[in-house]
C-alpha positions in Angstrom: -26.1 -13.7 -6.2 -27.5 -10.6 -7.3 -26.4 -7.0 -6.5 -28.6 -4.4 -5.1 -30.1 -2.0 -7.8 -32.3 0.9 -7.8 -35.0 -1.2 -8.7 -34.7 -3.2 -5.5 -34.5 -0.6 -3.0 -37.3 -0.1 -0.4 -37.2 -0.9 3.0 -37.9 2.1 5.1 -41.7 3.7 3.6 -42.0 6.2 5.7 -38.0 7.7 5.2 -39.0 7.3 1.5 -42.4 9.2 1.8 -40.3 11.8 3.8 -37.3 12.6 2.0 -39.5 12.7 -1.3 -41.9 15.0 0.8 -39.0 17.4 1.7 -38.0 17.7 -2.2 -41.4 18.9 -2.7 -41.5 21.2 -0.3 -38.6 22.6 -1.6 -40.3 22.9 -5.1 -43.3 24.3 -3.6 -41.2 27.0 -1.6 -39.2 27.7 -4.3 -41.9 28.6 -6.8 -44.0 30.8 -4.3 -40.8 32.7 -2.9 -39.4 32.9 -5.8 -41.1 32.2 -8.5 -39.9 34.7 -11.4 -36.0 33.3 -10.9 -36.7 29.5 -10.9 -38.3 26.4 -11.2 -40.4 26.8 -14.0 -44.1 26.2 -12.6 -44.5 23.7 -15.6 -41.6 22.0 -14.8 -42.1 22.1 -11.2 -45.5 20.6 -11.5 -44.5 18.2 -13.3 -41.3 16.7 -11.1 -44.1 17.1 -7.8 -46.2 14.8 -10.0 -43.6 12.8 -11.1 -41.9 12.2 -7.6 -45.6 10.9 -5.9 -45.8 8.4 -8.3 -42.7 7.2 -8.1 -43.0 6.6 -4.2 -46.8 5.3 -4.6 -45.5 2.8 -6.9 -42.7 1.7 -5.3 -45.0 1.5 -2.2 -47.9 -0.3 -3.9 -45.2 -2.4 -5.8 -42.2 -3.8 -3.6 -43.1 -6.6 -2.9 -42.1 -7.4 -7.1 -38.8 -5.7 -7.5 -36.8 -6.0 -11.1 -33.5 -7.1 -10.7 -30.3 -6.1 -13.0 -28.1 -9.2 -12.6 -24.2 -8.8 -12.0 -21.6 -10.6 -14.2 -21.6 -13.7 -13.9 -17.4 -13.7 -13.5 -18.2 -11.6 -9.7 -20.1 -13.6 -7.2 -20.6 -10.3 -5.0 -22.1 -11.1 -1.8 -24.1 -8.3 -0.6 -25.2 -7.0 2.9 -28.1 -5.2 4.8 -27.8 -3.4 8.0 -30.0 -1.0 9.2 -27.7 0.4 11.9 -26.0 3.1 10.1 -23.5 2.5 7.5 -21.5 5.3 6.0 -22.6 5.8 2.5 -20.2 6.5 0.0 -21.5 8.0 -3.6 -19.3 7.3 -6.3 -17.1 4.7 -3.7 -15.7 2.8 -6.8 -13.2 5.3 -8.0 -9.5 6.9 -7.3 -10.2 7.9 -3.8 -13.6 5.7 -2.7 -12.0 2.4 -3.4 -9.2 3.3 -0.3 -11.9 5.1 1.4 -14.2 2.0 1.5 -11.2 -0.1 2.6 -9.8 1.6 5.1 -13.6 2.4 6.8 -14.2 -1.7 6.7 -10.9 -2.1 8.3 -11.6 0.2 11.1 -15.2 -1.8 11.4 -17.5 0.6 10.2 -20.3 -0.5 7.6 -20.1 1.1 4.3 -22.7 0.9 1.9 -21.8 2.2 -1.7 -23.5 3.6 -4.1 -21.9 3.7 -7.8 -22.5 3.0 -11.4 -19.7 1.4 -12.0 -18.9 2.4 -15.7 -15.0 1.5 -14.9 -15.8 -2.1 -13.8 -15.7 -4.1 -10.1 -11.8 -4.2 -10.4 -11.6 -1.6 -7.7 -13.6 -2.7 -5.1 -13.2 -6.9 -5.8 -11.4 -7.5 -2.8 -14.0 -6.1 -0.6 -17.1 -7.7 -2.4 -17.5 -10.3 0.1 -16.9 -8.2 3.5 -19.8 -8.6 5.8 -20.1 -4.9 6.7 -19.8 -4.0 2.6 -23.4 -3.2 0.4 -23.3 -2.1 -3.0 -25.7 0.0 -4.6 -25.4 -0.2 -8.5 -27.3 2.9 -9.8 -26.8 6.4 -11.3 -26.7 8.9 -8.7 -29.0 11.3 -11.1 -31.7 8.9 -10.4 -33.8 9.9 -7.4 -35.1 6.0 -6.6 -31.5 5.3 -6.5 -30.6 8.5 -4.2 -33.9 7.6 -2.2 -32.6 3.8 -1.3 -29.4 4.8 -0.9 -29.9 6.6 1.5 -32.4 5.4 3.9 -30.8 4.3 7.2 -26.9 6.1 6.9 -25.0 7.3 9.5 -23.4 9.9 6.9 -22.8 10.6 3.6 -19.4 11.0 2.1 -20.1 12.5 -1.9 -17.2 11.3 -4.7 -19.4 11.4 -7.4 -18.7 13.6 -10.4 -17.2 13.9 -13.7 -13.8 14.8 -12.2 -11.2 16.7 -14.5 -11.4 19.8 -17.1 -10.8 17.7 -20.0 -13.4 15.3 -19.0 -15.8 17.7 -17.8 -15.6 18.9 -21.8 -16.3 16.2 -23.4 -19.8 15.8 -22.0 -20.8 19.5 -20.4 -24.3 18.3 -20.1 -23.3 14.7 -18.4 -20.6 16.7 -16.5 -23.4 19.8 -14.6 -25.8 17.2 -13.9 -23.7 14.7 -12.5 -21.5 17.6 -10.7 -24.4 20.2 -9.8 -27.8 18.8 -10.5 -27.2 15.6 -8.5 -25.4 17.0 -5.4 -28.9 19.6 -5.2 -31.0 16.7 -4.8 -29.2 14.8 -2.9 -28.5 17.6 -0.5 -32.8 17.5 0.1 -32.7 13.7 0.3 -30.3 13.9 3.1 -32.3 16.8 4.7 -35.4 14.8 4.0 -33.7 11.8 6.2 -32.1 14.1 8.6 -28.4 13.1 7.8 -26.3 15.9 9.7 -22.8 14.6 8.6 -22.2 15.0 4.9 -18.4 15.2 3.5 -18.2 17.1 -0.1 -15.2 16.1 -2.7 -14.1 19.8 -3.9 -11.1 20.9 -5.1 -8.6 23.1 -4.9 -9.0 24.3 -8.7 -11.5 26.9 -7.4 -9.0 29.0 -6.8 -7.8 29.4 -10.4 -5.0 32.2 -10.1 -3.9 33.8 -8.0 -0.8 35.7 -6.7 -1.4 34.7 -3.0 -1.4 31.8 -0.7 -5.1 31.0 -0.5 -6.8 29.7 2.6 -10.5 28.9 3.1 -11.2 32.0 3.0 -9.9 33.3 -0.3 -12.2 34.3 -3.3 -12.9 31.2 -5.9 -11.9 32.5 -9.7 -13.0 28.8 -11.4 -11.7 28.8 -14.4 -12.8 25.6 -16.0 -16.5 23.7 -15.8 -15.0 21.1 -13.6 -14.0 24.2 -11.2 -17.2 26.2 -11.5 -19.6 23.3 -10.8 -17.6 22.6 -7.8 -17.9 26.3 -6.7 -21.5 26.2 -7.7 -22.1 22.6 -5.0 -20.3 24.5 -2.4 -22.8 27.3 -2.7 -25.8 24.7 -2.6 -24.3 23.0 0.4 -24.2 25.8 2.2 -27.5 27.6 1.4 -28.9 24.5 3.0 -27.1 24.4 5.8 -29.0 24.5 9.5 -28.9 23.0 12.6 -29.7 19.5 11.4 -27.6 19.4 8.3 -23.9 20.3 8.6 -22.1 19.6 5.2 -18.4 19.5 5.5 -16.5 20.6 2.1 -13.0 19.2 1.6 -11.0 21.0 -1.1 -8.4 18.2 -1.9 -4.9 19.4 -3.6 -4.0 17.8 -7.2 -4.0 14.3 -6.7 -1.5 11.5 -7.0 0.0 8.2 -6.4 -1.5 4.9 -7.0 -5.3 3.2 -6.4 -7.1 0.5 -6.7 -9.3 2.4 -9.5 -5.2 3.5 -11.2 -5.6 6.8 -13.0 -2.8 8.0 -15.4 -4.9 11.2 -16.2 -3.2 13.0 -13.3 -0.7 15.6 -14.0 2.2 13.5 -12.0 0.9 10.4 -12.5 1.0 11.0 -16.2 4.5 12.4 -16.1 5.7 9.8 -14.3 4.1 7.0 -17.0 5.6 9.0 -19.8 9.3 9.3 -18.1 9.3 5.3 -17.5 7.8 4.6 -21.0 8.9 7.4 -23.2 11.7 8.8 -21.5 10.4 12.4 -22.7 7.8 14.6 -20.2 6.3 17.8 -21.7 5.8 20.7 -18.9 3.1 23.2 -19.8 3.8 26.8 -17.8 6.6 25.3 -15.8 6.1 28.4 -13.3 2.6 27.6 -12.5 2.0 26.4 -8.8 -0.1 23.7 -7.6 -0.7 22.0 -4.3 0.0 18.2 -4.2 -1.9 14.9 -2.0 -1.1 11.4 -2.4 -4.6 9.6 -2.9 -4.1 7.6 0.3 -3.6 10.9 2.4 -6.7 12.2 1.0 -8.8 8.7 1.8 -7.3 9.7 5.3 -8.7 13.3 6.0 -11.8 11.7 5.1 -11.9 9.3 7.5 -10.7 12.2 10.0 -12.9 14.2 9.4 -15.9 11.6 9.7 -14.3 10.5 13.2 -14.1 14.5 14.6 -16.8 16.3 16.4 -19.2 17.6 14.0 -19.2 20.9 16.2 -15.9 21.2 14.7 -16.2 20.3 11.3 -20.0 20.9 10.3 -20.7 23.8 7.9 -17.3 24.6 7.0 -14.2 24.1 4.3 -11.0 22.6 4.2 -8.3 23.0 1.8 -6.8 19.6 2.1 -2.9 18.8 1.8 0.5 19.9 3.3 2.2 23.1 2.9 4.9 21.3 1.9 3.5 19.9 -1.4 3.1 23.7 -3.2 5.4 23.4 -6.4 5.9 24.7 -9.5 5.3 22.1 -12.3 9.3 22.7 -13.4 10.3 21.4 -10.0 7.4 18.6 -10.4 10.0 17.6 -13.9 12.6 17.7 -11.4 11.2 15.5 -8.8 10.3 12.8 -11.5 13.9 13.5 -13.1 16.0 12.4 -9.8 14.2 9.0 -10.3 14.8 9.0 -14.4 18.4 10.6 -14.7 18.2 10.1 -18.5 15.0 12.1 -18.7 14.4 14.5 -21.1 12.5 17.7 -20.0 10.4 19.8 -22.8 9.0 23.1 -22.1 5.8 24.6 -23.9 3.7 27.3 -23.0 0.2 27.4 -23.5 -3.0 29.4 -22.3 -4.0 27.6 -19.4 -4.0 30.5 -16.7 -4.6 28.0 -13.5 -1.9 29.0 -11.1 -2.0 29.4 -6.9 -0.3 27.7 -3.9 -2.4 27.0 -1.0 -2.2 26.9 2.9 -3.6 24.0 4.9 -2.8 25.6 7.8 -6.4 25.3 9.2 -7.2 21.5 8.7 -3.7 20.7 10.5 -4.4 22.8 13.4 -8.3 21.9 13.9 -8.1 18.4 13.4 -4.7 18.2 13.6 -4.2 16.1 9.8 -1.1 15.8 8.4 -0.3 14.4 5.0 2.4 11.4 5.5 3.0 10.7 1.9 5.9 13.2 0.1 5.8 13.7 -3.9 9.0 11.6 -4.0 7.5 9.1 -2.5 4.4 8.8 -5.4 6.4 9.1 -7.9 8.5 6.0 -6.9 5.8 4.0 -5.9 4.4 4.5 -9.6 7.6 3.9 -11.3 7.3 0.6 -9.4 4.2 -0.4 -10.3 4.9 0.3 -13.8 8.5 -1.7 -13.3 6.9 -4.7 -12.5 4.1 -5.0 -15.1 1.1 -4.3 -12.5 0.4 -1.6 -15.1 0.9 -2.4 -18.9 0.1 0.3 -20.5 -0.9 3.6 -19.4 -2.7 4.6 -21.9 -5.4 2.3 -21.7 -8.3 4.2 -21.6 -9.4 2.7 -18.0 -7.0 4.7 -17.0 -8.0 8.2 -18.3 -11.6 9.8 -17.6 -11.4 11.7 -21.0 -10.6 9.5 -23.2 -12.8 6.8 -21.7 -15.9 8.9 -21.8 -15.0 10.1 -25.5 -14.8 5.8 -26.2 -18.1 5.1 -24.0 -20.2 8.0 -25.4 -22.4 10.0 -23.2 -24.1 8.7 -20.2 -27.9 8.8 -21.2 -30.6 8.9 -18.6 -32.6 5.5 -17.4 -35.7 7.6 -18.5 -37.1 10.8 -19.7 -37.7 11.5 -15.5 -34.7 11.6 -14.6 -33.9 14.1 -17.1 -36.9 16.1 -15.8 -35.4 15.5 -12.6 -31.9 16.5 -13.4 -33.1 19.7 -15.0 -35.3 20.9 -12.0 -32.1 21.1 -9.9 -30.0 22.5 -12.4 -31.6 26.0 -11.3 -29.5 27.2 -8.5 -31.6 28.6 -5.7 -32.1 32.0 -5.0 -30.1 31.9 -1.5 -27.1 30.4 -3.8 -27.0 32.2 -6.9 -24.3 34.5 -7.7 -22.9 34.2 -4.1 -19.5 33.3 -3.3 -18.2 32.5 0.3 -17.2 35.3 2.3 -14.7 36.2 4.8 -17.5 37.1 6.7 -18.9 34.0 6.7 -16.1 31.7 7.0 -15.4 33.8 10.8 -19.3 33.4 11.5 -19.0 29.5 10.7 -15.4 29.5 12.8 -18.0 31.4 15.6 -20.5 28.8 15.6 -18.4 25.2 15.4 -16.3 26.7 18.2 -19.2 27.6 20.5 -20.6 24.0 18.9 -17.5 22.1 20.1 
């Protein structure tokens, strides 16, 4: 059995026709407002040019799809509904692969869209669930985007290149997979009148800072990773309106084991080296940073997808516990009370990231708690690596950085998607430069609470 690719996506013309419309509007609205700051008119021409074809042909043509045939070793069964399934970009990672599961087992339909570059391991055990689709396609490819997301309920966005280190290895990979691809499929969504869309950020936006920072603290991103997170948030919230209310979810430093494993993660990693090497190296030991097991965060998203969007819609949420601000030293410490022999090195280097965080609003306006304690990662990973369920943490599965330094960089299908990518790399002019305010966090607060 096949798996459904970008090539094999058309079901719904007239969505197509309209969300490929509402992109060129946006192009065409663009250049006339303001056409000195963006979209060069060659450029623009060219992706309005480029985007009618690709509908016209894949009007004129559907009825002869290519197909990109899975590996033979996975018999995936794949299914169409057209009632609504949740669609989850980049569902086959750390946090999608509990995310899908956890939606299936609460009997909503999930449709995932992912290129898969680590492999079906993750998601295997849901291959064969009725209410499960899978997408297999580059989210920087607007055919892809387009079938994707014909017919959803909501969209819940995990693609990126997610790390500093990674993010470095590949800059160009890392904006338009991180910036350029959340732009256009902001005006997809629009174009298909999603309201509900959930937004993986992070709490690295904050960078440093001598306070506890709440929503509506300034963002100092100090890394690409950070920046093209700040630089999303900005996008998703120029484009905000009554019919489109993006959610953005700021997760803390993740941990704990997946069914994507990822020993790339600051306690993750420790915890690998203290079982195999029994020797952990702490850079800045003062430095805070705000902690989430990777099942909690699978769990706000599924709260936040089940509240009222009058309550959610066109806002942030720092996501996490207060409980789980620590200093990296006392991170050693945690992982030392489960490796008594464990030798701690300090070493200081010039990596300025440092701020605790409050989570005081998410707890009291949807009322999430984190369940899972630091203590309680770090044990669960010593026992996976106890009993041999992980062999080796190094393994380059296991680390976005050095698997995208082994892999190479991740070329475009064609030379339109790089036109494409490079249209929406130019932020628009109700985005640029702007950063969210106190102001307009108490305006949003205004409107979900007469909303709700």
């Amino acid at each position: 059995m096949t798996i459904t690719t970008h090539e094999t996506i058309n079901r719904t013309n007239l969505r197509k026709l309209g969300s490929a419309f509402a992109i060129l509007v946006l192009l065409a609205a663009d250049y006339l407002l303001f056409r000195d700051e963006l979209v060069p008119r060659n450029v623009a021409i060219f992706l309005s040019a480029v985007l009618t074809a690709t509908v016209t042909a894949a009007l004129l043509f559907q009825s002869e799809p290519r197909k990109r045939m899975a590996p033979a070793s996975v018999p995936p069964r794949v299914h169409r509904d057209e009632s609504g399934p949740v669609l989850l970009v980049g569902g086959a990672g750390y946090i999608g692969s509990i995310v899908a599961r956890r939606l299936l087992d609460s009997g909503v339909k999930v449709r995932m869209l992912d290129r898969l570059v680590y492999g079906y391991a993750a998601i295997e055990g849901i291959l064969q669930h009725p209410n499960f689709e899978l997408i297999v396609g580059d989210c920087r490819n607007i055919q892809t985007v387009v079938g994707a997301v014909q017919g959803a309920s909501a969209i819940v966005h995990l693609a990126a290149i997610v790390g500093d280190p990674a993010c470095d290895v590949d800059r160009q990979t890392a904006l338009e997979t991180n910036y350029s691809a959340t732009r256009m499929l902001i005006e997809v969504a629009k174009g298909h009148r999603i309201r509900r869309f959930l937004f993986a950020s992070s709490c690295s936006v904050y960078g440093a800072t001598d306070v506890m920072a709440d929503e509506r603290s300034p963002v100092q991103p100090l890394s690409l990773y950070a920046q093209t997170k700040v630089d999303s948030e900005q996008a998703l919230f120029a484009a905000r309106s009554d019919s489109f209310q993006p959610t953005i979810l700021r997760f803390a430093t993740i941990f704990g084991y997946s069914h994507r494993p990822r020993f790339d993660l600051v306690v993750n990693l420790l915890t690998a080296r203290a079982h195999q090497e029994g020797v952990i190296t702490i850079f800045n030991g003062d430095q805070w940073r705000p902690f989430l097991h990777v099942e909690d965060a699978a769990e706000s998203i599924l709260r936040m997808l089940q509240a009222p969007l009058g309550l959610v819609g066109g806002q942030v949420f720092n996501v996490g516990s207060p409980k789980m601000n620590y200093t990296l030293t006392q991170v050693a410490e945690k992982i030392r009370e489960e490796f008594p022999e464990l030798r701690v090195e300090h070493v200081e280097n010039t990596d300025r990231r440092d701020y605790r965080v409050s989570f005081q609003k998410i707890r009291s306006q949807i009322g999430f708690e984190s369940t899972r304690s630091l203590e309680d990662g770090i044990r669960e990973l010593k026992q996976v690596l106890q009993t041999g369920k992980v062999t080796d943490y190094r393994d380059i599965y296991y680390d976005n950085c050095k698997f995208i330094k082994t892999i190479g960089a991740s070329s475009h299908a064609d030379e339109i998607d790089a036109r494409v990518m490079a249209a929406f790399a130019v932020p628009t002019a109700a985005s640029r430069g702007r950063r969210l305010t106190v102001q307009d966090t108490e305006r949003l607060d205004l409107v979900a609470a007469r909303a709700s």
